[in-house]
N, C-alpha and C positions, 0 to 999 in steps of 0.2 A: 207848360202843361195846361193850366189855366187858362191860356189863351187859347190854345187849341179846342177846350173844354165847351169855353164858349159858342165857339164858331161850331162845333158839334150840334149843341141844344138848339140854335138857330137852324143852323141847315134841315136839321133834322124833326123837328116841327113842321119848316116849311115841308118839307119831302111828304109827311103825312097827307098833307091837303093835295097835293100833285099829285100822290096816286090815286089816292083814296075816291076821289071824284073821279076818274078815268074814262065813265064809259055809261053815261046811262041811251039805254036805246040795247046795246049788247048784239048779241047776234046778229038783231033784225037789220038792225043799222050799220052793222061790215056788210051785212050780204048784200045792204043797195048801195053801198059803197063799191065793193067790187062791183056792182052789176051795174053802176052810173060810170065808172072810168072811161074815159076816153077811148076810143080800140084802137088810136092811135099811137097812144102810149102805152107802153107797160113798162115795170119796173119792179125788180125785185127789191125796192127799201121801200118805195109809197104807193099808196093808194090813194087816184084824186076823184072826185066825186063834181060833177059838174052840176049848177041848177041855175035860173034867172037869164038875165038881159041885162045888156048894158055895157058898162065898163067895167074892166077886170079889177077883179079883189081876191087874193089868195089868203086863207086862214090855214092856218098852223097850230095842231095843241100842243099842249106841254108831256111830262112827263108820265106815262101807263094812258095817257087819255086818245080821244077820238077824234072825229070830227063830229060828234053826235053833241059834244061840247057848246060848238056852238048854234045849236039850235036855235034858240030865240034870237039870236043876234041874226041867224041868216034867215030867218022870219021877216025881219022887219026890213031887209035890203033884197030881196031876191028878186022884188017886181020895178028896181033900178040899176042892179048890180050883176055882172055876169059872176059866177063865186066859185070858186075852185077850194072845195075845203078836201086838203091833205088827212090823210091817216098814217102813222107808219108802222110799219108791218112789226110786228111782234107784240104790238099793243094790243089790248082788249083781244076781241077773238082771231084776229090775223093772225095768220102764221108766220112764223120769223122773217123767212124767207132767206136774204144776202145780210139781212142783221144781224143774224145767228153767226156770225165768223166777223171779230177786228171794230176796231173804231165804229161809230154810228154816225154821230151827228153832222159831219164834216162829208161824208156819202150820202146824207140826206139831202144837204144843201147842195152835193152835187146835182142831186136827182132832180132837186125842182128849180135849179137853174135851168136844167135839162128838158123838162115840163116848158118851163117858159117858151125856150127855143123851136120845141115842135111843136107846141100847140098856137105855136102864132100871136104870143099877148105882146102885147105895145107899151113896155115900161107901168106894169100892173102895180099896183096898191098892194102891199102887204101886212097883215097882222099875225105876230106872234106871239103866244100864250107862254110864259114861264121855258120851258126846253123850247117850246117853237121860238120866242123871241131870238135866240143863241142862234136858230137855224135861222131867221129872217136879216140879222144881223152879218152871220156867213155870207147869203146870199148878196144881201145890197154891197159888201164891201168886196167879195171878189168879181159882181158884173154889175158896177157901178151905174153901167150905161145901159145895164137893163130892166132897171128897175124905178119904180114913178115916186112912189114915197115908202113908207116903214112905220109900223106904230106894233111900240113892244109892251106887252101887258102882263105886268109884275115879273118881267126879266131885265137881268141886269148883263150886261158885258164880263160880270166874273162873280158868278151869287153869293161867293162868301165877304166879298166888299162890302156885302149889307148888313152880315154879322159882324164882322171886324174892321172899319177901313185898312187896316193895315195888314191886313190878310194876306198871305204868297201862296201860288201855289206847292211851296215845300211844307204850308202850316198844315194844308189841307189835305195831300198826298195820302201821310199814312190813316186819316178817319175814313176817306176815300178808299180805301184797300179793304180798310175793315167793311165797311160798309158791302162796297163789292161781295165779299167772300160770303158774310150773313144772307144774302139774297142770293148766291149763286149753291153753295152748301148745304144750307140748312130745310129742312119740308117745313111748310106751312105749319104744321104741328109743333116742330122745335122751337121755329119761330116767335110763335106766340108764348112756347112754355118757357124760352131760354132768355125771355124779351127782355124780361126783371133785371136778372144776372147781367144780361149784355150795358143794359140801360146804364147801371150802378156802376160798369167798367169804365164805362165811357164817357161819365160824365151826368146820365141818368134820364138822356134822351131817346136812346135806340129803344126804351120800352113803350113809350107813346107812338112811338111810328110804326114798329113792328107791329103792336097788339091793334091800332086803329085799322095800319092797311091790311092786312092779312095777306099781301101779295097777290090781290086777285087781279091783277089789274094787266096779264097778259104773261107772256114768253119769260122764264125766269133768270136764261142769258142774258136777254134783249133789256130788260129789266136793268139788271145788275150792275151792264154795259152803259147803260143809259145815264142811271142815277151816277154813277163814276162820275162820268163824263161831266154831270152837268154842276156837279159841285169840283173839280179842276180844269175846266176849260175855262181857259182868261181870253176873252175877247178885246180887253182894251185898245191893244195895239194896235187892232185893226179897225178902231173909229176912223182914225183919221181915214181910211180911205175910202167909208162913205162920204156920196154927196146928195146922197136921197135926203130928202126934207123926212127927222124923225120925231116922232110923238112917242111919248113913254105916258104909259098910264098905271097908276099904280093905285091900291088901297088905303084908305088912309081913314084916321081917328082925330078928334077932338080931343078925346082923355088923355090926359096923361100920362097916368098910369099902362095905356096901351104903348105896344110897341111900334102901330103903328101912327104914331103921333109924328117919331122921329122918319117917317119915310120921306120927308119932301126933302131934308137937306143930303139923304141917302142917295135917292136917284141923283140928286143935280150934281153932286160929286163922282155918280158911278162915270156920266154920259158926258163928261167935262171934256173931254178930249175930241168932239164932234169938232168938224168944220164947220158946220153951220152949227146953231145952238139949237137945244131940243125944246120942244112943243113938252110943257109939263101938263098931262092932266091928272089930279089927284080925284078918286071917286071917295066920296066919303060913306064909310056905314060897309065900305066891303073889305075882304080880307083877299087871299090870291087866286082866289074864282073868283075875279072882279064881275066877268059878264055873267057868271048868275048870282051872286050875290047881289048884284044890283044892275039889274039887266036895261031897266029902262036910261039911267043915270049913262052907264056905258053905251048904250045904242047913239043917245045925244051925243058922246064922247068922236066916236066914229063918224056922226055926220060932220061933225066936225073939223075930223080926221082928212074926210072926204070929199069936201067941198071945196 
């Protein structure tokens, strides 16, 4: 129980900052999302948003988030980089769409595998934020041959390995359920009043992520479905089957006392099972909004990614 307990407070802190940042930009920013997409493509799980020249780089966010995410980042590459920043539909102000029914994340990557294919990119660069990493990760290891490189940002191949390394997913299962049901169940109102009680059940985390996110961060299935997913999806086993050159970029501290102090030997043990070995970059001073937490430090991170 204690172990589980664990791996709870972890996940579930992280989950706060995953959703909680989701979306600034808001309407204005889906509606030039939908109104940049390709007319080539449509898709009911994403929305891609095209801007820049150059050579291809697809960005991915993470969990309730946008592509409004990466703003400053696609600031500083658009006038070299052709950029296809992903949204998926049930986040922020999108509508669900084919999210609303079954599994997500594994349909996402179908999609922008799919993306790749008709829109004509040539072994594209890609970046994944926390749940996009899990999708960039998908993509490189089921079309190994179409994809140029991979650089995942504060996501790991199974997120509760960074709570517990010895984490399964039978540890995770039943918090995952709970979890599920608190965001598919409950109105934003319950949520917040029931956060105490829930938090105190489970270890005394669900009150901090409940009462910070408020669940604004989009579609409450699509949500629910998502967070599931991205605290029991194990990706390890499907390292080996990329052969994209990957960079892991993660948050990282000096202190001690923080917890991210212990992330450098975190990651090199999540990503251990690469064929090639990973590109570690550690940003210091950020937590799992690495790119705005420290946006200049990441932009450098990326050219480096990219060169």
């Amino acid at each position: 129980m204690e172990h589980r307990r664990n791996i709870l407070k972890g996940l579930m802190a992280g989950s706060a900052v995953w959703a909680a940042t989701g979306a600034p930009g808001g309407a204005q920013a889906q509606a030039q999302a939908e109104a940049r997409a390709p007319g080539r493509f449509q898709s009911r799980r994403i929305v891609v948003e095209t801007r820049g020249r150059g050579a291809d780089l697809i960005l991915i966010p993470g969990l309730a988030s946008t592509s409004a995410v990466w703003s400053r980042t696609a600031a500083g590459l658009a006038d070299r980089r052709r950029l296809h920043l992903v949204s998926v539909r049930g986040f922020g102000e999108l509508a669900a769409g084919a999210n609303a029914d079954g599994a997500i994340l594994g349909a996402v990557a179908g999609e922008v595998r799919r993306y790749i294919v008709e829109a004509g990119l040539r072994r594209p660069a890609i970046i994944g934020h926390s749940m996009g990493g899990l999708v960039a990760l998908r993509v490189a290891a089921d079309a190994p041959d179409r994809v140029g490189r991979v650089m995942t940002v504060d996501a790991s191949p199974f997120f509760p390995a960074l709570i517990s390394p010895g984490a399964t997913v039978g540890d995770v299962e039943p918090i995952a359920q709970v979890a599920y049901q608190a965001v598919q169940f409950l109105g934003d109102e319950s949520l917040r009043g029931h956060g105490r009680a829930l938090g105190l059940e489970l270890g005394g985390a669900a009150d901090a992520v409940l009462g910070s996110m408020g669940w604004q961060g989009g579609d409450r299935q699509v949500l629910a479905q998502a967070l599931y997913e991205v605290m029991t999806v194990d990706l390890r086993h499907r390292l080996p089957d990329i052969t994209a050159p990957v960079t892991v970029v993660y948050g990282w501290s000096p202190d001690e006392a923080s917890p991210r102090s212990r992330t450098d030997s975190l990651f090199r043990r999540a990503y251990a099972s690469l064929p090639r070995p990973a590109t570690f970059e550690r940003i210091e001073g950020a937590e799992h909004m690495v790119m705005i937490d420290q946006p200049a430090r990441f932009l450098a991170a990326v050219e480096r990614f990219l060169a």
